[in-house]
C-alpha positions as CSV (number, residue, x, y, z in Angstrom):
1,X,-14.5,-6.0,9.1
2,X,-11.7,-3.6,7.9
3,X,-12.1,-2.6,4.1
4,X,-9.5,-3.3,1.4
5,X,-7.3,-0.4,1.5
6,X,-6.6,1.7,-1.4
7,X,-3.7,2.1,-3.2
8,X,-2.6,5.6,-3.3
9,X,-0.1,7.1,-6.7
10,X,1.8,10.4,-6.0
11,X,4.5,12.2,-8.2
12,X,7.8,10.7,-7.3
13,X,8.9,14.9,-7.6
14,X,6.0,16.2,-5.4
15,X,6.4,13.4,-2.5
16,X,10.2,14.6,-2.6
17,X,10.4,17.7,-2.7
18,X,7.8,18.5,-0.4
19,X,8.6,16.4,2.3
20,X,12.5,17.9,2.3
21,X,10.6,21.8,2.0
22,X,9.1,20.9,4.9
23,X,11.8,18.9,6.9
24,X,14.0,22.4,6.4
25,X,11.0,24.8,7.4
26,X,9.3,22.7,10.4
27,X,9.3,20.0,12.9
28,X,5.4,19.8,13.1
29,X,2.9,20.6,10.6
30,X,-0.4,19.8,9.0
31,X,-2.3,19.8,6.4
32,X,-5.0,18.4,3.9
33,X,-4.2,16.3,0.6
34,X,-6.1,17.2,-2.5
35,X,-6.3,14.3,-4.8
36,X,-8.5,12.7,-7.7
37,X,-10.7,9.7,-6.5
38,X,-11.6,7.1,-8.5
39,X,-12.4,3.1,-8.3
40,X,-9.7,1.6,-6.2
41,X,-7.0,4.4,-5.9
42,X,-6.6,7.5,-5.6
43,X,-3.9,10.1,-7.2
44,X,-2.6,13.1,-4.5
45,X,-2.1,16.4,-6.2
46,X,-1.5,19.2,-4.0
47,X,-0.7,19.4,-0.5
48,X,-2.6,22.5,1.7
49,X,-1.1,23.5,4.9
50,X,-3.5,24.1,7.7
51,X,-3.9,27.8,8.9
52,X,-2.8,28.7,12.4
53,X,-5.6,29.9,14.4
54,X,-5.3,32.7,16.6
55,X,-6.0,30.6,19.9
56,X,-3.1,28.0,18.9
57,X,0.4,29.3,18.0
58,X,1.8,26.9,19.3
59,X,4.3,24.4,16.7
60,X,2.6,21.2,18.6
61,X,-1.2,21.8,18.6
62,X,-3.6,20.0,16.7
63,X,-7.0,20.9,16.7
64,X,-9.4,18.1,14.8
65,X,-12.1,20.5,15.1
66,X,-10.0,23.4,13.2
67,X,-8.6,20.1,10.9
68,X,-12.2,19.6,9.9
69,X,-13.6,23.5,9.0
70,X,-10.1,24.1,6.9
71,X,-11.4,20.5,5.1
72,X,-15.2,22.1,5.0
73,X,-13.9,25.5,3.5
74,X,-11.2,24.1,1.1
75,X,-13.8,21.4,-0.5
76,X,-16.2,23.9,-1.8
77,X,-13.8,25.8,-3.6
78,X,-12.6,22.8,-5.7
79,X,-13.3,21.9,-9.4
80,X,-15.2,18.8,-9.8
81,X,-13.2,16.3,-9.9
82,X,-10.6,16.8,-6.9
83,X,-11.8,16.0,-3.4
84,X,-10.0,16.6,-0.2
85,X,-9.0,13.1,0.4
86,X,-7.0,13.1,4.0
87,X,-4.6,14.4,5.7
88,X,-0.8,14.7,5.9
89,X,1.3,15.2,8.9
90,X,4.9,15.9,9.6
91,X,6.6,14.8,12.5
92,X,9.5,12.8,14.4
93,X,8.6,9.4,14.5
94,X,7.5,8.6,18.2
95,X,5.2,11.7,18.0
96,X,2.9,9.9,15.3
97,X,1.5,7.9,18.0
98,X,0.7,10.6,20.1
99,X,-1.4,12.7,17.9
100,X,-2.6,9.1,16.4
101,X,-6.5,9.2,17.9
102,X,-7.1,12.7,17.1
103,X,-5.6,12.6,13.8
104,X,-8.2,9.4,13.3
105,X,-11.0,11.3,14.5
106,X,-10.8,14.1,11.6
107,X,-10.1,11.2,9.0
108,X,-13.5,9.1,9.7
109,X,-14.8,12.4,9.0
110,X,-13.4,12.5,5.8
111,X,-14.2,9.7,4.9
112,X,-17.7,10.0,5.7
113,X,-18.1,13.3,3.3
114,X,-16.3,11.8,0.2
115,X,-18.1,10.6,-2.9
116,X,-20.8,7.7,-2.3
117,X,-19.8,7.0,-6.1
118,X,-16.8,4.8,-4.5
119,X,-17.8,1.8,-3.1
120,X,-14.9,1.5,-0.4
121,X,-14.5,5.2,1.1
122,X,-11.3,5.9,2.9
123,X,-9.6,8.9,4.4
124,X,-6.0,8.9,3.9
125,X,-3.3,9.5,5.9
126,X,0.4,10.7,4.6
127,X,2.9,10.6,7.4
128,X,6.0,12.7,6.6
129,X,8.8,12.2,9.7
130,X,11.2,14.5,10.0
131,X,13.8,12.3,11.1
132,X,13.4,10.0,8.2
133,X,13.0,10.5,4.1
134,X,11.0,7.8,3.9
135,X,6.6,8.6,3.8
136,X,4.3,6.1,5.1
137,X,0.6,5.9,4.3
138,X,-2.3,4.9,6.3
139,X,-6.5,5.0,5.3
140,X,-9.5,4.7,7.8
141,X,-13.2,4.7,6.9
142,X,-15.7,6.4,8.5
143,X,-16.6,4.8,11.9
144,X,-13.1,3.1,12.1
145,X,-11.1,2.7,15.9
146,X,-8.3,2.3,13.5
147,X,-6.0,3.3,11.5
148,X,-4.6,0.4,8.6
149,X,-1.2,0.4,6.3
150,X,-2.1,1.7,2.9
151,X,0.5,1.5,-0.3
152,X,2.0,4.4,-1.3
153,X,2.8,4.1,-5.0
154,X,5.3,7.2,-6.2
155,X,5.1,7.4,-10.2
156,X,7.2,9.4,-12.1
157,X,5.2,11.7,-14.2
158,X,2.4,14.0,-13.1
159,X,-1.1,13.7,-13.4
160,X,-2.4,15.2,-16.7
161,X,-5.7,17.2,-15.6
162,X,-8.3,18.1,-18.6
163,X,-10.3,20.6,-17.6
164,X,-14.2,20.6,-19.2
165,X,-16.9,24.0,-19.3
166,X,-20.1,22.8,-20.8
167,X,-23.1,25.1,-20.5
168,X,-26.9,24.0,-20.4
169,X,-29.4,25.5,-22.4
170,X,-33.0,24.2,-21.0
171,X,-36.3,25.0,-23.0
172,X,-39.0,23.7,-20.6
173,X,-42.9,24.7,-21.0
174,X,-44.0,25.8,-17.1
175,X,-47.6,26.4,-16.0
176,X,-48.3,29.2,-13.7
177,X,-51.4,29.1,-11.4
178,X,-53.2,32.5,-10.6
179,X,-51.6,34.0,-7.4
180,X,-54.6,36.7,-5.6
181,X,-52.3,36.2,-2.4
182,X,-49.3,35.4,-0.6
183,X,-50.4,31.4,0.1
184,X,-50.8,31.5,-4.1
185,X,-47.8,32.7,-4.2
186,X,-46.0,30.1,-1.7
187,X,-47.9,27.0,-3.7
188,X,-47.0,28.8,-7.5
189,X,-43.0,28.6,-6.3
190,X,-44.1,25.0,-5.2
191,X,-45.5,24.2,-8.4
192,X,-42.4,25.4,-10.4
193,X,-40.1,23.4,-8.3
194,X,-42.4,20.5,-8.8
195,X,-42.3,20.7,-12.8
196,X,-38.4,21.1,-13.3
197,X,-38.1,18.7,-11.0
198,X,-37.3,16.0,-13.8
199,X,-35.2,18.2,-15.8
200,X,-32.7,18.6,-13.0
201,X,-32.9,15.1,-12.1
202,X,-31.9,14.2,-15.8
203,X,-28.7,16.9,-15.7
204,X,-27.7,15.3,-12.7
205,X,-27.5,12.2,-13.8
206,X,-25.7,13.5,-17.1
207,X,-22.3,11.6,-18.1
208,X,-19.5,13.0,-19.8
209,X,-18.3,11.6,-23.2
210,X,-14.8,12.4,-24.3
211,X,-14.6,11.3,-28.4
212,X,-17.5,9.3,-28.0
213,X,-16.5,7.2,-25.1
214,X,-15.8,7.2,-21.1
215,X,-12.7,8.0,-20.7
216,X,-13.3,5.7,-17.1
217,X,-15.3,3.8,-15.2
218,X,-14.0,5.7,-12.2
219,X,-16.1,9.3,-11.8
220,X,-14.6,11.7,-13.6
221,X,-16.5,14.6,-12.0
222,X,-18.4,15.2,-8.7
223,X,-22.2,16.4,-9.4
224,X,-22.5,17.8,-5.9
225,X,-21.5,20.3,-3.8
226,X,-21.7,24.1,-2.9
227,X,-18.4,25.1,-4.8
228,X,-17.9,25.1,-8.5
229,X,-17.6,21.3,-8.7
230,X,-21.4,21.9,-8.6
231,X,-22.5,20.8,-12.1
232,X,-25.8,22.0,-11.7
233,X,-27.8,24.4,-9.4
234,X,-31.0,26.1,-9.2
235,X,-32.0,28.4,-6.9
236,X,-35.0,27.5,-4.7
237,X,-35.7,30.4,-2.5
């Protein structure tokens, strides 16, 4: 059964004026959408062209496979927070349907990798014609065979960002076992892993107050990750 689609907000500026920027520079292009997640919607930010590759000059190609590592190299340089949402594509009109299957393909990936804090997890879709001013949204979740309508809700002021720093201090009491040789040594690292285990189990699972309360019940923050959205990290080597 298809999920309820999301509703999806965008600054009535930003949808404008980069769907006629890019109607004057192109007549095919993609790209990813950065956005902020939360319950039911989600709220576009920034649109990121994707790269041309060496092997494809060409104004027409579209490679999901080069779709997915520009997704994959973008997402670990965000701030916690912002995901890489979907995708957006501009094109005339009867070309949509053409690139339609592989564009799906990259988006149940997507979909797949975003936050398991949201209960209905969709990749979106943001087609821009070239032929038309009007943008037209579209979702899929992961394992979909198909793409379905999604509301597009311009609003007219921007998304105000807070951005938060908050640094840990941790006093924990560790036990260290006598190491004579290199198996010691192997089942010491063990044993240290083993006893902060809890701590970084209770970071993890830290929530972030703002005067007291949640400033949402949607997540306000990813704890996950290799980039600095990572709210914690220890290094187990």
């Amino acid at each position: 059964a298809d999920l309820m689609p999301r509703l999806v907000h965008i600054e009535e500026k930003l949808l404008s004026s980069t769907h006629e920027d890019l109607q004057k520079r192109n007549a095919f292009e993609t790209g990813l959408l950065l956005a902020l997640q939360g319950a039911k919607s989600d709220t576009i930010l920034r649109f990121i062209r994707t790269p041309d590759t060496e092997e494809a000059q060409q104004a027409s190609t579209l490679s999901p496979e080069w779709l997915v590592e520009h997704a994959t190299q973008v997402a670990r340089m965000l701030p916690g927070g912002v995901v890489v949402v979907g995708l957006y594509v501009l094109a005339p009109t009867s070309k949509f349907a053409t690139v339609e299957s592989k564009l799906l393909s990259v988006l149940t990936t997507l979909a797949k990798r975003l936050s398991s804090r949201v209960a209905e997890k969709q990749a979106i879709l943001l087609q821009l014609p070239t032929d038309s001013r009007r943008a037209t949204c579209r979702s899929a979740a992961h394992g979909a065979t198909k793409l379905q309508p999604t509301e597009l809700k311009p609003v007219p002021a921007p998304t105000q960002l807070s951005c938060f720093t908050c640094n840990w201090e941790v006093d924990i009491r560790l036990h260290f076992p006598s190491a004579d040789d290199g198996k010691q040594d192997r089942l010491s690292a063990r044993n240290l892993l083993d006893q902060i285990k809890m701590t970084i189990r209770s970071l993890r699972g830290a929530i972030a107050m703002v005067d007291g309360e949640l400033s949402s019940t949607a997540p306000i923050a990813t704890l996950h990750g290799t980039g600095r959205g990572r709210v914690f990290a220890i290094d187990q080597r």
